[in-house]
FITIKE-979186 format. One record per residue (C-alpha): x, y, z. Coordinates in nm, 3 decimals, decimal comma, always signed. Example, Ala and Ser with C-alpha at 12.3 -4.5 7.8 and 13.67 -1.06 7.14 Angstrom:
BEGIN
        X        Y        Z
   +1,230   -0,450   +0,780
   +1,367   -0,106   +0,714
REM end
This chain:
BEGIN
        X        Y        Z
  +13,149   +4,506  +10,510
  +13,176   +4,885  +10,469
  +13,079   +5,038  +10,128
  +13,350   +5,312  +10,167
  +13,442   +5,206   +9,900
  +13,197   +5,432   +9,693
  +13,322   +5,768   +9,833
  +13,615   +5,924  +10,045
  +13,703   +5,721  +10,398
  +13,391   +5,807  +10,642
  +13,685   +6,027  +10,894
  +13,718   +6,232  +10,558
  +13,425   +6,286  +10,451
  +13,332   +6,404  +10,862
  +13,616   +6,636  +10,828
  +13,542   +6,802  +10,512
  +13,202   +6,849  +10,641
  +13,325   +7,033  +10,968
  +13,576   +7,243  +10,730
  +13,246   +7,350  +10,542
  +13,093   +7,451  +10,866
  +12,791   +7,219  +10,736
  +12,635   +7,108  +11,086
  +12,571   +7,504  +11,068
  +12,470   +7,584  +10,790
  +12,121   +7,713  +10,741
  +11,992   +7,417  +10,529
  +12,122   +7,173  +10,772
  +11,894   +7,367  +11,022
  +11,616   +7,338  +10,772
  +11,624   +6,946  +10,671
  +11,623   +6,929  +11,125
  +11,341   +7,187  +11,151
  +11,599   +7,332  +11,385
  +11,529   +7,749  +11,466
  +11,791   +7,776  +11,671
  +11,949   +7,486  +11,875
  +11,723   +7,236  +11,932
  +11,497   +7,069  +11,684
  +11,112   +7,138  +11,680
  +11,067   +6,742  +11,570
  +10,987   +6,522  +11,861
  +10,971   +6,214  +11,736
  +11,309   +6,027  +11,790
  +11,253   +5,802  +11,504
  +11,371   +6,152  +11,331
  +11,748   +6,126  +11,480
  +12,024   +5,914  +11,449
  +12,247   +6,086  +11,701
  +12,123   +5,940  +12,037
  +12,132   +6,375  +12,140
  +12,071   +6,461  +11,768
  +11,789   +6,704  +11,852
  +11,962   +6,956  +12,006
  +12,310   +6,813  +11,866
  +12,330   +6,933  +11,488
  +12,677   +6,833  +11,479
  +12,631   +6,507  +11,625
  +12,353   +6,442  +11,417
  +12,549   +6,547  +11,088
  +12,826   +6,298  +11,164
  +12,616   +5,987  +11,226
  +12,381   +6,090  +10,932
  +12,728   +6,068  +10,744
  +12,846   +5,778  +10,878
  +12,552   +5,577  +10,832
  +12,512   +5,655  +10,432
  +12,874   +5,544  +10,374
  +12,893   +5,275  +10,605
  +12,572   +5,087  +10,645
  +12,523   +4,738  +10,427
  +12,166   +4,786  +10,428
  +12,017   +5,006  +10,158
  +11,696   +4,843  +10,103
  +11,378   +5,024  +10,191
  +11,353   +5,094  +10,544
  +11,742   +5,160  +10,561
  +11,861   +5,496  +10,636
  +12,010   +5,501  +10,288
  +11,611   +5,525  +10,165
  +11,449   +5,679  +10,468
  +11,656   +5,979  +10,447
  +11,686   +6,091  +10,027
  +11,668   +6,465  +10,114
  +11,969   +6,463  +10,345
  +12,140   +6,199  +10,130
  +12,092   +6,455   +9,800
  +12,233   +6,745  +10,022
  +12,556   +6,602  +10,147
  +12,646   +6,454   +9,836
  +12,634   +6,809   +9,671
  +12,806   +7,000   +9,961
  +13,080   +6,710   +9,984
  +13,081   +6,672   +9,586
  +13,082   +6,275   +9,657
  +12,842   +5,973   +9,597
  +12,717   +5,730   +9,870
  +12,649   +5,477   +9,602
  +12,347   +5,333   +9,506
  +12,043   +5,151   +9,652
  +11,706   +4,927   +9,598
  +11,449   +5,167   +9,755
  +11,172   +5,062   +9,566
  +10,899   +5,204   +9,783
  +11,085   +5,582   +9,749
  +11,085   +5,504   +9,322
  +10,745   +5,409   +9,312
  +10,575   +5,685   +9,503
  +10,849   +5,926   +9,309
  +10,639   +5,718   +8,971
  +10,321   +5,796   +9,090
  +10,338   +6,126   +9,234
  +10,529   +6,242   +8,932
  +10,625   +6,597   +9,114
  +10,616   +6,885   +8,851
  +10,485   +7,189   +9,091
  +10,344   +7,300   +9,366
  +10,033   +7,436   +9,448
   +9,919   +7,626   +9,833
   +9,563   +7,549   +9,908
   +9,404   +7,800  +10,167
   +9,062   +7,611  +10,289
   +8,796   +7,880  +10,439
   +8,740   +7,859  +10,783
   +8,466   +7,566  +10,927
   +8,329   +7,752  +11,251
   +8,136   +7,460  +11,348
   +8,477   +7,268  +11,383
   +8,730   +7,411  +11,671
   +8,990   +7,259  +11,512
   +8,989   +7,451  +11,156
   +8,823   +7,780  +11,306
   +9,105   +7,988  +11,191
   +9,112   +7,816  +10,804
   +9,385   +7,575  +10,714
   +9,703   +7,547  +10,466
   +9,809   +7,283  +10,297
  +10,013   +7,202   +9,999
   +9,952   +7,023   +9,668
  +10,218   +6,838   +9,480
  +10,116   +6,895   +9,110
  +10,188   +6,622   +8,815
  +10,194   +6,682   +8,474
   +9,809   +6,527   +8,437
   +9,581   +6,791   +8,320
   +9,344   +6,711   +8,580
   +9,484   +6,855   +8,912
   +9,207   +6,624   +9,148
   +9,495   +6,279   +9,114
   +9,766   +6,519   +9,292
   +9,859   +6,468   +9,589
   +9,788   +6,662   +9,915
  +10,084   +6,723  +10,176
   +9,902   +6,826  +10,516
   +9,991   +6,905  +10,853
   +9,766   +6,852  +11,146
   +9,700   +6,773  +11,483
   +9,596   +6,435  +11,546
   +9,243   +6,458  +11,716
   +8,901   +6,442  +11,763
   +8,805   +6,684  +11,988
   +8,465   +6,889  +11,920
   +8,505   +7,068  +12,213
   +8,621   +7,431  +12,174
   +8,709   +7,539  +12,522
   +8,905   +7,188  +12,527
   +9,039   +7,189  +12,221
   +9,212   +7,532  +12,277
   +9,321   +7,448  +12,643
   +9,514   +7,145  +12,425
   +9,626   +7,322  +12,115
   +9,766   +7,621  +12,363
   +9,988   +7,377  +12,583
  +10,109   +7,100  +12,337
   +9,888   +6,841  +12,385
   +9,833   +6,706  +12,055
  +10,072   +6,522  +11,800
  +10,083   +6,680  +11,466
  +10,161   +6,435  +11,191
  +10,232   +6,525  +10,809
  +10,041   +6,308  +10,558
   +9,990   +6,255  +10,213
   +9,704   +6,154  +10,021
   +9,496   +6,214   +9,730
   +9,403   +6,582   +9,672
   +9,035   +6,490   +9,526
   +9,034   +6,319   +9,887
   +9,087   +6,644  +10,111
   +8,858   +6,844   +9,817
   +8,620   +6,598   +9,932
   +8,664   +6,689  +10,325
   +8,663   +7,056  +10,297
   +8,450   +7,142   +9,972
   +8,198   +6,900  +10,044
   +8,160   +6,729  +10,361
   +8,284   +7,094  +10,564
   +8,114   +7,295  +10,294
   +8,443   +7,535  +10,285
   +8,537   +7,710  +10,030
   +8,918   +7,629   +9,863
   +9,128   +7,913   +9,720
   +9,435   +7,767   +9,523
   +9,798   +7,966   +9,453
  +10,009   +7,831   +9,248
  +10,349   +7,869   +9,349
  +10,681   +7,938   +9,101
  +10,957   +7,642   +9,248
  +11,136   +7,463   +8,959
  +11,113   +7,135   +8,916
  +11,425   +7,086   +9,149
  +11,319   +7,287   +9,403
  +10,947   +7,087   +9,407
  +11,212   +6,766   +9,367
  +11,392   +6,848   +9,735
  +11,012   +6,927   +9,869
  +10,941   +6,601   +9,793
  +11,228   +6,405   +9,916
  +11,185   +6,592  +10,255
  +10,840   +6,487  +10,289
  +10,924   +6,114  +10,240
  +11,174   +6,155  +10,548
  +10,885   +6,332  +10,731
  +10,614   +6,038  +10,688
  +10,528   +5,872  +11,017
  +10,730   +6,193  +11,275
  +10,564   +6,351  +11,459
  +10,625   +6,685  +11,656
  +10,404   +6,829  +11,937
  +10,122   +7,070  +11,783
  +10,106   +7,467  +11,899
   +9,744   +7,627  +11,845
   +9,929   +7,973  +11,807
  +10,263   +7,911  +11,645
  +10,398   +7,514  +11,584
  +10,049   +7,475  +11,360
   +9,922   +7,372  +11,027
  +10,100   +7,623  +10,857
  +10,361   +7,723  +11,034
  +10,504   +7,329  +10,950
  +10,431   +7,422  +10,555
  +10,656   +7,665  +10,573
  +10,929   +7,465  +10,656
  +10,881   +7,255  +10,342
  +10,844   +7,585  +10,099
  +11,220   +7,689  +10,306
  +11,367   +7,351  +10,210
  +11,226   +7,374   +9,850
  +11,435   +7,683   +9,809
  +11,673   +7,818  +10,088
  +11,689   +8,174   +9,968
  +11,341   +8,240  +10,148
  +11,294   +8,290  +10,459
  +10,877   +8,227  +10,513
  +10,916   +8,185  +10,863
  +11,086   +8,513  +10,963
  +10,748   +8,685  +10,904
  +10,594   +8,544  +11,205
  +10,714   +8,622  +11,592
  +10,483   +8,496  +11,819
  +10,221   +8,326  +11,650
  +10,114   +8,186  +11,286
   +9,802   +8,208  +11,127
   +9,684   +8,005  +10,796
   +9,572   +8,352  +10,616
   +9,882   +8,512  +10,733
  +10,107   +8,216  +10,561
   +9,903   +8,280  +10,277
  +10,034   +8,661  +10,307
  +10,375   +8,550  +10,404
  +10,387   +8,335  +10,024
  +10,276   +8,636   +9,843
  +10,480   +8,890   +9,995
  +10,805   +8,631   +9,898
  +10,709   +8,664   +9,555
  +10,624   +8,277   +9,536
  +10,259   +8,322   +9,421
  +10,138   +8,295   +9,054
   +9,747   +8,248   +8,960
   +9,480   +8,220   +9,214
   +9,243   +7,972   +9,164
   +8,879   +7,960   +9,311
   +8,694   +7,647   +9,428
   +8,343   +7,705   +9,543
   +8,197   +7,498   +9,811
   +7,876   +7,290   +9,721
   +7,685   +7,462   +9,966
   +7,832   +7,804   +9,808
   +7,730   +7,688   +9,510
   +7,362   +7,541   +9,562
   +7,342   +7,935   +9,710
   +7,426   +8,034   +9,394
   +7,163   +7,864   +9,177
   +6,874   +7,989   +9,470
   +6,946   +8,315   +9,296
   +6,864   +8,216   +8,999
   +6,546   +7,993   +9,037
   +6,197   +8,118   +9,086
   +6,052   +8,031   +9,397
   +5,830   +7,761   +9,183
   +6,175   +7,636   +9,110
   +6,305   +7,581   +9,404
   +5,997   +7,424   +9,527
   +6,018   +7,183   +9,283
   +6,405   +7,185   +9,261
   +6,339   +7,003   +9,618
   +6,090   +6,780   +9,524
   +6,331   +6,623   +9,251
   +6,596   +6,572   +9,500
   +6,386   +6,396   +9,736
   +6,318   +6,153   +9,484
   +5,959   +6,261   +9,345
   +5,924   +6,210   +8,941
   +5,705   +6,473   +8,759
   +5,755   +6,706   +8,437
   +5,859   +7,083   +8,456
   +5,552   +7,244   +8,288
   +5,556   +7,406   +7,951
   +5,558   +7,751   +8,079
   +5,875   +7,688   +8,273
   +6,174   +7,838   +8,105
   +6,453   +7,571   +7,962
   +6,687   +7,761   +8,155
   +6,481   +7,739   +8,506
   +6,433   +7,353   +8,381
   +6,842   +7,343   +8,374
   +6,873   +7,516   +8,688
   +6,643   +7,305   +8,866
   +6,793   +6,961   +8,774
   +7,126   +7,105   +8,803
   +7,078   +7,211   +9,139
   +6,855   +6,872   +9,265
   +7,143   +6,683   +9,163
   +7,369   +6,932   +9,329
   +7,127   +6,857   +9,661
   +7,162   +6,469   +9,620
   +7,507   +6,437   +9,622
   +7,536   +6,706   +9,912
   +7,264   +6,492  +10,112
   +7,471   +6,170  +10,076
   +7,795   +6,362  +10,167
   +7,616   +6,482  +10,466
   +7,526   +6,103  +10,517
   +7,163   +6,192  +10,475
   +7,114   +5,892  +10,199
   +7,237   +5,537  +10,142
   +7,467   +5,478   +9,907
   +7,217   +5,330   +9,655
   +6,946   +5,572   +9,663
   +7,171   +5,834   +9,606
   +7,345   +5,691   +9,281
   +6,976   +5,608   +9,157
   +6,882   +5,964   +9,170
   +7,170   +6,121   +9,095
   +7,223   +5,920   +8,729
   +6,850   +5,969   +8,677
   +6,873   +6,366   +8,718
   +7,200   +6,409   +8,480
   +6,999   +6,214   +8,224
   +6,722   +6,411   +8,251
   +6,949   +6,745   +8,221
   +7,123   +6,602   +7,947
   +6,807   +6,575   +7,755
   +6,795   +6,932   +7,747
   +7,132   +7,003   +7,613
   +7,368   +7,281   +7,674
   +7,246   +7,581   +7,841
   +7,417   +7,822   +8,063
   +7,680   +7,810   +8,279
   +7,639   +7,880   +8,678
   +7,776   +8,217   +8,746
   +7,909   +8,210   +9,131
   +8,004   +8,554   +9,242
   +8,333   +8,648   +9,329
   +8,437   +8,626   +9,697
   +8,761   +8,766   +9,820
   +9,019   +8,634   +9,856
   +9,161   +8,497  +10,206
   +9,489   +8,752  +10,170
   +9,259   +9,035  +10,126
   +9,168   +9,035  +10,500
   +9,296   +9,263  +10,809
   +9,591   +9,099  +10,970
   +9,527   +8,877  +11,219
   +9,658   +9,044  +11,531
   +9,491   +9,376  +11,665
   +9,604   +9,676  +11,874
   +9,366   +9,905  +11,969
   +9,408  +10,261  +12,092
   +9,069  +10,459  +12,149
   +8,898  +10,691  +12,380
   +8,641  +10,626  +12,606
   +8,371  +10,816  +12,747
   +8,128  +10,654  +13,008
   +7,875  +10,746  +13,259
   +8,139  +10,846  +13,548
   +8,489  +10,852  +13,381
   +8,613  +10,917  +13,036
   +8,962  +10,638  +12,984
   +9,238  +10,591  +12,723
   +9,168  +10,258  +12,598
   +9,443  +10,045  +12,479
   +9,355   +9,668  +12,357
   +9,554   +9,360  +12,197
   +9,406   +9,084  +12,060
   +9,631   +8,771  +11,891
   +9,342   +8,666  +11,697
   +9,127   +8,678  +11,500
   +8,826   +8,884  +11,400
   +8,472   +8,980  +11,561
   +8,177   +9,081  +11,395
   +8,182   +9,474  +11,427
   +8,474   +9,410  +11,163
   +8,549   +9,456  +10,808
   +8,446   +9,082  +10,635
   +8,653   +9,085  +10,333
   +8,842   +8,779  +10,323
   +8,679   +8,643  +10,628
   +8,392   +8,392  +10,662
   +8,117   +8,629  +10,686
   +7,925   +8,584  +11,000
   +8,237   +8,441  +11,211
   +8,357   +8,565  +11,523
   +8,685   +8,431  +11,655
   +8,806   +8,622  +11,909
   +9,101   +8,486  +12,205
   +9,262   +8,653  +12,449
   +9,119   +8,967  +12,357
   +9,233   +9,253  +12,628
   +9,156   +9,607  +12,712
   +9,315   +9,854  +12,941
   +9,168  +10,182  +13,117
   +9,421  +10,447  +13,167
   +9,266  +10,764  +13,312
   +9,449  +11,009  +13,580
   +9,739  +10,768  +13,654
   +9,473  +10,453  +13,705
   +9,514  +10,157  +13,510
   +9,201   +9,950  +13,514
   +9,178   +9,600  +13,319
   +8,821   +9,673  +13,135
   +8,805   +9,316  +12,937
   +8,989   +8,995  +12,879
   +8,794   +8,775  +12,655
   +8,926   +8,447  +12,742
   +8,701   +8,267  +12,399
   +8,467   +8,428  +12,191
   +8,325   +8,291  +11,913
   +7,978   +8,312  +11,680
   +7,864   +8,172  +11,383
   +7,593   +8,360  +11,238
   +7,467   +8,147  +10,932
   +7,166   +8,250  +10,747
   +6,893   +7,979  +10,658
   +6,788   +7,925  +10,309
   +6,565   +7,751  +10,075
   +6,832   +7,451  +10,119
   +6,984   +7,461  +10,436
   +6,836   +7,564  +10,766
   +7,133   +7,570  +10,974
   +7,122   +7,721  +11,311
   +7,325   +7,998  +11,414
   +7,537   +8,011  +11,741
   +7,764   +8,181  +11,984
   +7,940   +8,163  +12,304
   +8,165   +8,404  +12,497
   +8,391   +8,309  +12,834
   +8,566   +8,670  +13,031
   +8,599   +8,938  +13,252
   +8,380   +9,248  +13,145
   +8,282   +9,602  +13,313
   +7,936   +9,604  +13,112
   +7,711   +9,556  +13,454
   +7,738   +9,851  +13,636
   +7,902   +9,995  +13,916
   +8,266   +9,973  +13,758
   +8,311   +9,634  +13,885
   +8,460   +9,296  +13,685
   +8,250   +9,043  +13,657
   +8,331   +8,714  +13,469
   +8,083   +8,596  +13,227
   +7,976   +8,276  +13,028
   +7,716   +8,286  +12,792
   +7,607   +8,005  +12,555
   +7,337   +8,106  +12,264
   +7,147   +7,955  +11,982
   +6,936   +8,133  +11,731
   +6,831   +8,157  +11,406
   +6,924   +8,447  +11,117
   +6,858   +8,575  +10,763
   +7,056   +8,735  +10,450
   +7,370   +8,685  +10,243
   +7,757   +8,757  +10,215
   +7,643   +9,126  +10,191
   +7,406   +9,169  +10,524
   +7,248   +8,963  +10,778
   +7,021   +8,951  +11,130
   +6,968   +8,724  +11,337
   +6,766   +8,632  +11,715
   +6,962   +8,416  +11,968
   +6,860   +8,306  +12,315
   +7,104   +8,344  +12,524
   +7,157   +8,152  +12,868
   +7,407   +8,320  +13,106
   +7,590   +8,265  +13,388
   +7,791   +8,559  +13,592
   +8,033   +8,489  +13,890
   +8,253   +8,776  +14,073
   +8,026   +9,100  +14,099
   +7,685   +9,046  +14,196
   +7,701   +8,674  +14,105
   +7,392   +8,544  +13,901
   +7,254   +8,313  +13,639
   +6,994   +8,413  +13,356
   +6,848   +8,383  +13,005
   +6,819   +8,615  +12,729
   +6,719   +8,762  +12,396
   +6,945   +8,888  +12,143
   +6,829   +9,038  +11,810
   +7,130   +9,234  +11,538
   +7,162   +9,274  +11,184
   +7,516   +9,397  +11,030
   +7,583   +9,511  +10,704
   +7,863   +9,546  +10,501
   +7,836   +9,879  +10,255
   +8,119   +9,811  +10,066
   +8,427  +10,011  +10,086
   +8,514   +9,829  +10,353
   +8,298   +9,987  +10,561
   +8,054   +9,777  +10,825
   +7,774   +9,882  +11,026
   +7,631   +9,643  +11,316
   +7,333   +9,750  +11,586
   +7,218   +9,440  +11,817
   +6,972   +9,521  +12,112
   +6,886   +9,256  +12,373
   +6,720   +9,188  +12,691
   +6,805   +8,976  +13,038
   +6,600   +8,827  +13,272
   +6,791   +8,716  +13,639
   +6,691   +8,488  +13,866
   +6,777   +8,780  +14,156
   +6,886   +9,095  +14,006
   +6,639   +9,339  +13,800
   +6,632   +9,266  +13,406
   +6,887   +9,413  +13,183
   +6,895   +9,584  +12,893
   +7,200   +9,585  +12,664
   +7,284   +9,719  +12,293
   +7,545   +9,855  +12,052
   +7,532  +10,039  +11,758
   +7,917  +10,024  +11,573
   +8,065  +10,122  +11,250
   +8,429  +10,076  +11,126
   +8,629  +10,189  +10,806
   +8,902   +9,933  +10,739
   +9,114  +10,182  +10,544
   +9,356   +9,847  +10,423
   +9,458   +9,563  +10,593
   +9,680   +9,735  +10,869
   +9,449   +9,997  +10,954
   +9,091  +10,061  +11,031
   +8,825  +10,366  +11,237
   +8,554  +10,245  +11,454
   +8,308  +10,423  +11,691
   +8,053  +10,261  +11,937
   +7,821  +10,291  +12,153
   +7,707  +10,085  +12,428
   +7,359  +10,112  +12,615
   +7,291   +9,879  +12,935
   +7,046   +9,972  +13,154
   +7,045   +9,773  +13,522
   +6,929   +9,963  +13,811
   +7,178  +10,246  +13,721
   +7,248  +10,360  +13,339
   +7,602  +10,278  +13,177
   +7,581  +10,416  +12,831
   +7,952  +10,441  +12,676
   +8,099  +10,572  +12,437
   +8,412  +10,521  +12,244
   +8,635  +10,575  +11,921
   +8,956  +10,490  +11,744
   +9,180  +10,257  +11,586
   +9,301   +9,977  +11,508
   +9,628   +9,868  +11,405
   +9,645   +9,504  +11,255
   +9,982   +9,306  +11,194
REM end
């Protein structure tokens, strides 16, 4: 039986819909996460045009067709699966397709209760490949007070690879599925925050209540598709934007990215639409457990650990109340980060946690942690790089010209950035000198985490680096892997470390050795950086080597920044170089 009867003859309604140009109209295109003509979705669950992915027009008509004609309008029916194309084509066609019993839709719509929308920027996780470059996601505010029973809409590839080099072979080529979800916010606090130990930067965003109200009826029509994930554009982010584009048509988020998206350039990319509000600031336990190691006495902290691992004694007199507040404060901090980190069953954990808030609440109010400031994520240098510089070496003085997609080393300018992280890929410099164009580097994967210990963590630090290089003499390429492992010291303001470092060179003068690597970099404020690292090699058949580099760089804003280096290496021959220039970011 058709249910026609509700609005204008299906033939009609098609027609007015073709006289309105609708199949081409840019929120059409948006509701089909269609750029041009052929829909980034691949899931065909998503169509209901058997060519409806790279048939708008086709798609349009049977999406029509179905809503006026189809008996069914029970959940699972395209009358509920699809509310956000349903709400759009009754408005453009000023008709009704009648009502339905889509009780799942109603009750989520109960329990979400959408009011506004929040972007949540998590730091970066360098120990995880797969969130090296931060994350995006969005939160769907209610009208609750308390923000942690919102829920979280994310994007993300559907994996568990720990494998970096594998991981971005995958993400480059498409060989994950990305799937949006929904789920608790306090949940994905708990993943980052806690578990990751990332720090969570929160912009509230201006849509209306309608706008937040099409968001959400997208989102339901998105549960369950998937579409293939992109490391450098069809990402995390890059899928958010989509839903900010269908919560109001009149921006255009996406048209600030070409060839790649990044999760603090989407972060840029809200601002500079004018969709941002207040910032909000979540500290990561671990960022926070830093925190109160400022403030305790090295007694303190001593004893700060003894609490957490379970031992029972009393502060002495001489102890301040405050450094008693700290200390509890902080031990209880320690025991809930232990059983995060899975360190402690679930019942020792609760018994010392409860027993340390009721010994701090004996002691009554006191004051609050202060956590410094850290920048924010849309502080930082653009993502991409172009470098022009000039070059002057032991037997020829180059034009240098370099690109880099992403991300950031660390001779760079930390503000915004995880400080310590290097994330470098595909990072390429050319020689031009007398008409000769010489390749001089192509980093295929670079990256570092340089994480200082402390009285409560003892993390190690890391790095590894895979490309062609000229830094071995004799103006020849060779291609390089090294893997290293190390320890360092300091803060967010400076930091040194010692790696061993294990290398393997193919190409020119093919050979395999081990090293020692000892920096320290320090940011001076201003945005200035300095960083000096010196290091030795021992071969298995080639004389040792001796390497270092002193640099310093001015990042004048985020589009702009002056470096100078120079390089010593010292292999049978000297190859000291020289260089300075700039850098463009965008």
């Amino acid at each position: 039986m058709s249910l026609a009867v509700y609005a204008a003859s299906t033939d009609e309604l098609i027609a007015q819909a073709h006289s309105l140009n609708l199949s081409q109209s840019r929120y059409w295109h948006l509701l089909m996460h269609t750029p041009h003509n052929e829909s980034e979705i691949d899931d065909d669950a998503f169509f209901l045009a058997s060519d409806g992915k790279i048939n708008l027009s086709s798609e349009l008509e049977t999406t029509i067709k179905l809503l006026n004609e189809d008996a069914n309008r029970s959940n699972g029916s395209i009358f509920c699966r699809f509310p956000a194309r349903r709400a759009w084509l009754e408005s453009e066609l000023n008709t009704t397709f009648g009502e339905g019993e889509c009780t799942e839709y109603d009750a989520l719509l109960e329990k979400m209760d959408p009011q506004k929308v929040t972007l949540v920027f998590p730091s970066a996780h360098i120990n995880s490949p797969a969130s090296m470059f931060g994350h995006t996601f969005l939160r769907i505010d209610s009208s609750m007070e308390s923000k942690l029973m919102s829920y979280a809409i994310n994007y993300a590839a559907q994996t568990d690879e720990t494998n970096g080099m594998s991981f971005a072979y995958k993400g480059l080529f498409g060989g994950y599925s990305g799937f949006y979800s929904m789920l608790p916010y306090y949940e994905k606090l708990k993943e980052y925050r806690d578990s990751e130990s990332r720090d969570v930067w929160e912009y509230d965003l201006n849509f209306t209540h309608d706008e937040v109200m099409a968001m959400v009826r997208h989102i339901w029509e998105l549960q369950g598709i998937h579409s293939w994930y992109y490391f450098l554009d069809e990402n995390c982010s890059y899928n958010m934007l989509w839903l900010a584009e269908v919560a109001r048509e009149s921006i255009h988020l996406r048209d600030h990215f070409t060839y790649y998206v990044s999760p603090p350039e989407t972060v840029r990319a809200f601002e500079e639409e004018g969709l941002v509000g207040e910032k909000h600031y979540r500290p990561s336990k671990r960022t926070k457990l830093l925190a109160y190691e400022k403030q305790l006495t090295p007694l303190a902290i001593t004893r700060t650990k003894a609490l957490a691992s379970g031992e029972h004694f009393s502060l002495d007199d001489n102890v301040s109340a405050q450094q008693k507040q700290y200390s509890l404060e902080a031990a209880s901090e320690l025991v809930e980060y232990d059983y995060i980190q899975g360190k402690l069953t679930k019942d020792t954990y609760a018994l010392r946690y409860h027993e340390l808030l009721r010994q701090r609440a004996s002691l009554g109010k006191g004051e609050p942690l202060v956590i410094d400031a850290k920048s924010n994520p849309d502080t930082a240098h653009h993502a991409a790089r172009f470098e022009l510089a000039k070059g002057w070496y032991e037997n020829r003085s180059p034009y240098l010209v370099g690109w880099r997609p992403a991300f950031h080393d660390l001779s760079e300018d930390d503000t915004g950035q995880l400080s310590g992280a290097q994330i470098e890929f595909l990072d390429t410099l050319i020689g031009i000198e007398n008409g000769r164009v010489s390749l001089e580097k192509l980093t295929i994967l670079s990256l570092s985490s340089i994480t200082p210990v402390s009285q409560f963590f003892k993390p190690f630090s890391w790095r590894m680096k895979a490309g062609w290089n000229r830094e071995y003499g004799e103006d020849q390429l060779s291609f390089v892997t090294r893997i290293g492992a190390g320890s360092a010291i300091g803060n967010e303001k400076w930091y040194g470390y010692v790696l061993t470092e294990p290398e393997v060179r193919t190409g020119f003068k093919s050979d395999i050795g081990i090293g020692l690597s000892a920096g320290w970099a320090i940011n001076w404020g201003n945005r200035m950086k300095t960083r000096i690292e010196m290091g030795e090699i021992v071969y298995v058949d080639a004389p040792h080597r001796i390497h270092g580099i002193f640099s310093h760089q001015w990042q004048v804003n985020p589009s702009v920044s002056f470096f100078g280096t120079l390089e010593i290496n010292h292999q049978r021959i000297n190859d000291d170089r020289m260089c300075a220039g700039v850098n463009l970011y965008f």
